[in-house]
Backbone as CSV, one residue per row, in Angstrom:
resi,resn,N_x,N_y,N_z,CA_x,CA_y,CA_z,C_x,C_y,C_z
1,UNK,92.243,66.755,160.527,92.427,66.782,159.098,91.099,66.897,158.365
2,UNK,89.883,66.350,158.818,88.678,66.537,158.138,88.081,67.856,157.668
3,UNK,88.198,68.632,159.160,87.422,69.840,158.823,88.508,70.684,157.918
4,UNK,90.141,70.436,157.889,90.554,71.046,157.175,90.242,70.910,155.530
5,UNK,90.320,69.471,155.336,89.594,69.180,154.179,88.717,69.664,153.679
6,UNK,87.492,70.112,154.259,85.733,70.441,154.180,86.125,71.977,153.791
7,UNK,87.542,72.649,154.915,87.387,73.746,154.698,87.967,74.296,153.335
8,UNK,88.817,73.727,152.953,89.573,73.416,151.588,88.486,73.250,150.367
9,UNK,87.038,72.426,150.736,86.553,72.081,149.513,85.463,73.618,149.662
10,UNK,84.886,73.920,150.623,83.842,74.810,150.928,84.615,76.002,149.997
11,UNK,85.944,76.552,150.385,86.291,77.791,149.724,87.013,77.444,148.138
12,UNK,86.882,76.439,147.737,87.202,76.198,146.231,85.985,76.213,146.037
13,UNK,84.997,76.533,146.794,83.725,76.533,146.067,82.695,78.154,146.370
14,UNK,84.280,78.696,146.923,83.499,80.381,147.159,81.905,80.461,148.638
15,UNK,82.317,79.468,149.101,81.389,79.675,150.322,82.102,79.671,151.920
16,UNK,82.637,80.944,151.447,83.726,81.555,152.608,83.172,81.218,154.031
17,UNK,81.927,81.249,154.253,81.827,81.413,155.667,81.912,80.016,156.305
18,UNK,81.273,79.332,155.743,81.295,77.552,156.134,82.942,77.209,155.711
19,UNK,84.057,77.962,155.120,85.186,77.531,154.771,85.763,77.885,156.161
20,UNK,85.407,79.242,156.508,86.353,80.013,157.968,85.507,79.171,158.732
21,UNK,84.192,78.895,158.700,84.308,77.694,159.942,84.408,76.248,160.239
22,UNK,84.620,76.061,159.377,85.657,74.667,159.200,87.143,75.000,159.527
23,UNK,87.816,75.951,159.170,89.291,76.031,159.244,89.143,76.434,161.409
24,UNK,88.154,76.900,161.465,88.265,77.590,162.939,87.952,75.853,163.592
25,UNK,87.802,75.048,163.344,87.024,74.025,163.600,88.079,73.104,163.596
26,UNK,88.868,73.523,162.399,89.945,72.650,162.443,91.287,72.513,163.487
27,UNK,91.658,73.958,163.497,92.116,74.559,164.503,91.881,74.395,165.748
28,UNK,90.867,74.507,166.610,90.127,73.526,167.929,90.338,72.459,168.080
29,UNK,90.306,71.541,167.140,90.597,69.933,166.976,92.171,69.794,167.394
30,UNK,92.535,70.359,166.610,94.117,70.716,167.252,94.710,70.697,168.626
31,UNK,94.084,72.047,169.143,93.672,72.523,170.507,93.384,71.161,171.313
32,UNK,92.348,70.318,171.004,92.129,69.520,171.746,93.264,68.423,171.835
33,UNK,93.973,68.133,170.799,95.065,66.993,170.578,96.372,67.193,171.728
34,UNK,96.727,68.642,170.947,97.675,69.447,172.065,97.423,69.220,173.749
35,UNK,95.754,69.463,173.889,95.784,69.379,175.359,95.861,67.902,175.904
36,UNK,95.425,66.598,175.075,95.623,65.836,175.453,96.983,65.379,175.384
37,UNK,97.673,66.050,174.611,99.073,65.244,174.554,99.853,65.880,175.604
38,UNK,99.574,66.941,176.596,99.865,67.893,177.557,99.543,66.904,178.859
39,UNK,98.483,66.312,178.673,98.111,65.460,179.712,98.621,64.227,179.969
40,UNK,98.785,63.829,178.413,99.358,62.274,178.834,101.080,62.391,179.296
41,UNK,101.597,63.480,178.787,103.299,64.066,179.132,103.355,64.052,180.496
42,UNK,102.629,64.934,181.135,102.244,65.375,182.745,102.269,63.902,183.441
43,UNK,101.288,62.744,182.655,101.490,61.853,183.050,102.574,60.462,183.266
44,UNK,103.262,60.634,182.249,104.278,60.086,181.668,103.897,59.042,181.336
45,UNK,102.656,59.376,180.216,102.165,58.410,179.733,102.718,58.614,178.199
46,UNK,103.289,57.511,177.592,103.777,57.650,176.264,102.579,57.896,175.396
47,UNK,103.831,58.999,174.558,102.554,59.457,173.252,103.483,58.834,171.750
48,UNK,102.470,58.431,170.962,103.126,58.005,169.331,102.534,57.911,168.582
49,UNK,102.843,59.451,167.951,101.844,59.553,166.762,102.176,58.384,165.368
50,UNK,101.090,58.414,165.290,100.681,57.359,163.423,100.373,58.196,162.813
51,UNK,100.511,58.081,161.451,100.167,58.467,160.623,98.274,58.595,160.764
52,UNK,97.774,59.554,159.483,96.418,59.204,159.568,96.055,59.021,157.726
53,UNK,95.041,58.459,157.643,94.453,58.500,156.449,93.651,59.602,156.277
54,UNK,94.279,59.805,154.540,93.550,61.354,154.113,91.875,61.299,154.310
55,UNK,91.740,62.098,154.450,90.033,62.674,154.818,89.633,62.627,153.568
56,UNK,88.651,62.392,153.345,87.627,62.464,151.826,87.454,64.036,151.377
57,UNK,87.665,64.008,150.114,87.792,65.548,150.133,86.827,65.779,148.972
58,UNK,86.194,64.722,148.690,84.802,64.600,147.234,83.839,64.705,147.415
59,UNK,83.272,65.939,148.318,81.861,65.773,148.571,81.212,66.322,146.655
60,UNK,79.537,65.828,146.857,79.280,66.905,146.276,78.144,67.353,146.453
61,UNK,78.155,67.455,147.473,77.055,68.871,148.017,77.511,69.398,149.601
62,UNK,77.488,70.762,149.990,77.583,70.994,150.880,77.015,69.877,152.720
63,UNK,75.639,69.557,151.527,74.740,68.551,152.632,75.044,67.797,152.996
64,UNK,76.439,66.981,152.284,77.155,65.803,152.211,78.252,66.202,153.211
65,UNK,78.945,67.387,153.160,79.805,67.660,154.175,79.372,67.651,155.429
66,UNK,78.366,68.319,155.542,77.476,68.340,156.678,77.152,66.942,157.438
67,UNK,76.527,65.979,156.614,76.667,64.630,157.178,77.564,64.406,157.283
68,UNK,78.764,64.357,156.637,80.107,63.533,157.064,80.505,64.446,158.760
69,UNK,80.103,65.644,158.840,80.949,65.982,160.020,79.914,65.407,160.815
70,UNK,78.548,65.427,161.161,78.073,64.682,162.378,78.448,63.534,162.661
71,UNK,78.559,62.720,161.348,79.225,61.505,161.590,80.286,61.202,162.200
72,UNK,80.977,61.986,161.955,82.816,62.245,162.655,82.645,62.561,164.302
73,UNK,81.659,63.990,164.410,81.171,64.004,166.224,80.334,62.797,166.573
74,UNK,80.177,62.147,165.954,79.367,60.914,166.354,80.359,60.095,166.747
75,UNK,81.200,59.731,165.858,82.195,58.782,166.529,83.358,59.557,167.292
76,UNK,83.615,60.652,167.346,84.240,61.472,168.272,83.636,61.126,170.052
77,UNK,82.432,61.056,170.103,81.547,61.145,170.912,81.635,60.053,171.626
78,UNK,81.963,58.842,170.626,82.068,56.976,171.011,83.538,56.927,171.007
79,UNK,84.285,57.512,170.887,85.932,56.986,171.296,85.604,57.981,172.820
80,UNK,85.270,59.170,173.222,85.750,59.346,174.245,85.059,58.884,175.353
81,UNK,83.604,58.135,175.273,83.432,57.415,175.988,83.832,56.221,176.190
82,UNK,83.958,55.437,175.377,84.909,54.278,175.390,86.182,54.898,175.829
83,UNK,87.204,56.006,176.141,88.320,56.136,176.950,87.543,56.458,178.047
84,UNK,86.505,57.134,178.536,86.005,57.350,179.809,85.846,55.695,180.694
85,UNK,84.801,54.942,179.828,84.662,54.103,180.280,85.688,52.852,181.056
86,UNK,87.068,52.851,179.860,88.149,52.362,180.297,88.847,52.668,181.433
87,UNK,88.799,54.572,181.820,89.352,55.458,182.683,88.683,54.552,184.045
88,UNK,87.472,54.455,184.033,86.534,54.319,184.644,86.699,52.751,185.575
89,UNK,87.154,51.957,184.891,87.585,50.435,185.248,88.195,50.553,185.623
90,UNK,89.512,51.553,185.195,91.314,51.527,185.921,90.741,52.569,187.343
91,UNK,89.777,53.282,187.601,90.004,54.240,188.702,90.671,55.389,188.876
92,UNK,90.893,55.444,187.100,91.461,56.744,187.070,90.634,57.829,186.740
93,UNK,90.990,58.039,187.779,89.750,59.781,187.852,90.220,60.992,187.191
94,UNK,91.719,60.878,187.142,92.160,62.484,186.135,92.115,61.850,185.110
95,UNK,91.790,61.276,184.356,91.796,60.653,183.036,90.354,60.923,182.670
96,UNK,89.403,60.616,183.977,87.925,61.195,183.757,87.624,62.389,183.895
97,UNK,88.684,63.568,184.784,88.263,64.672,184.697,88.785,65.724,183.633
98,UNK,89.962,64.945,183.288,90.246,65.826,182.011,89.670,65.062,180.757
99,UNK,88.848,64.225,180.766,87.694,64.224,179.413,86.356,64.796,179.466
100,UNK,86.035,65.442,180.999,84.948,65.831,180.976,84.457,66.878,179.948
101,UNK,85.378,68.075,180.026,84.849,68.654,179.029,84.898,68.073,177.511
102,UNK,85.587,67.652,177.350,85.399,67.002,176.130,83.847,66.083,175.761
103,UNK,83.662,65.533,176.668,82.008,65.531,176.691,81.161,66.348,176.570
104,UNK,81.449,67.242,177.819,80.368,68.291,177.662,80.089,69.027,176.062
105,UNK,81.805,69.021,175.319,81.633,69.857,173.660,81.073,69.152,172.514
106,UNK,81.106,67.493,172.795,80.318,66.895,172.664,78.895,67.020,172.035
107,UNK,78.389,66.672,173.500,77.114,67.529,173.591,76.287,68.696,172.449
108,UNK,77.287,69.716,172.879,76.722,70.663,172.283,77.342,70.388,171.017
109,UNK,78.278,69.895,170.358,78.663,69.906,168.871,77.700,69.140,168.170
110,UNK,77.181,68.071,168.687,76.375,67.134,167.897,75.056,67.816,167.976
111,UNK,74.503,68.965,168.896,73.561,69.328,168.476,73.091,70.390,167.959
112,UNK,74.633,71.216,167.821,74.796,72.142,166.962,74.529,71.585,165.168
113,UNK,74.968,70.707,164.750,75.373,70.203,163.972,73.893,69.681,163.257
114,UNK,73.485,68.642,163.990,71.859,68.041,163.717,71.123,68.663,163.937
């Protein structure tokens, strides 16, 4: 929901390209939800979605969006190690190998970003 937000405020503000890549951004995030919810099914591990709280949609400066999304791969970065780490206690290894990449994008998102 964030980057859809960002991408929502970027093109009410006519800066198309940071809007299409936020919406492409948003879209991936997706991608990633889907695959985990693919995984935990496979597993017959129950899934239940909650609700979420709306994303801030008041920046006012682009620079501000910009910080808010590292911030977001920042803690993106600390929930999936904290599920690795948990994976990690139980001995569950497909739980660690299907977060690997999610690390690895990680990686490169936060230093795309900063």
């Amino acid at each position: 929901q964030f980057y859809l937000s960002a991408s929502i405020w970027f093109d009410g503000r006519d800066w198309e390209g940071m809007a299409s890549y936020m919406l492409a951004e948003s879209s991936e995030e997706r991608g990633h939800a889907l695959l985990l919810i693919d995984f935990a099914n496979k597993r017959n591990i129950p899934v239940k979605l909650q609700g979420l709280e709306a994303p801030n949609a008041n920046w006012e400066s682009p620079e501000e969006v910009w910080r808010d999304v590292l911030r977001l791969e920042q803690a993106n970065t600390a929930s999936i190690l904290n599920l690795a780490d948990a994976a990690n206690k139980c001995q569950d290894y497909a739980v660690l190998a299907c977060l690997n990449p999610f690390h690895l994008e990680q990686v490169e998102s936060e230093s795309k970003i900063s």
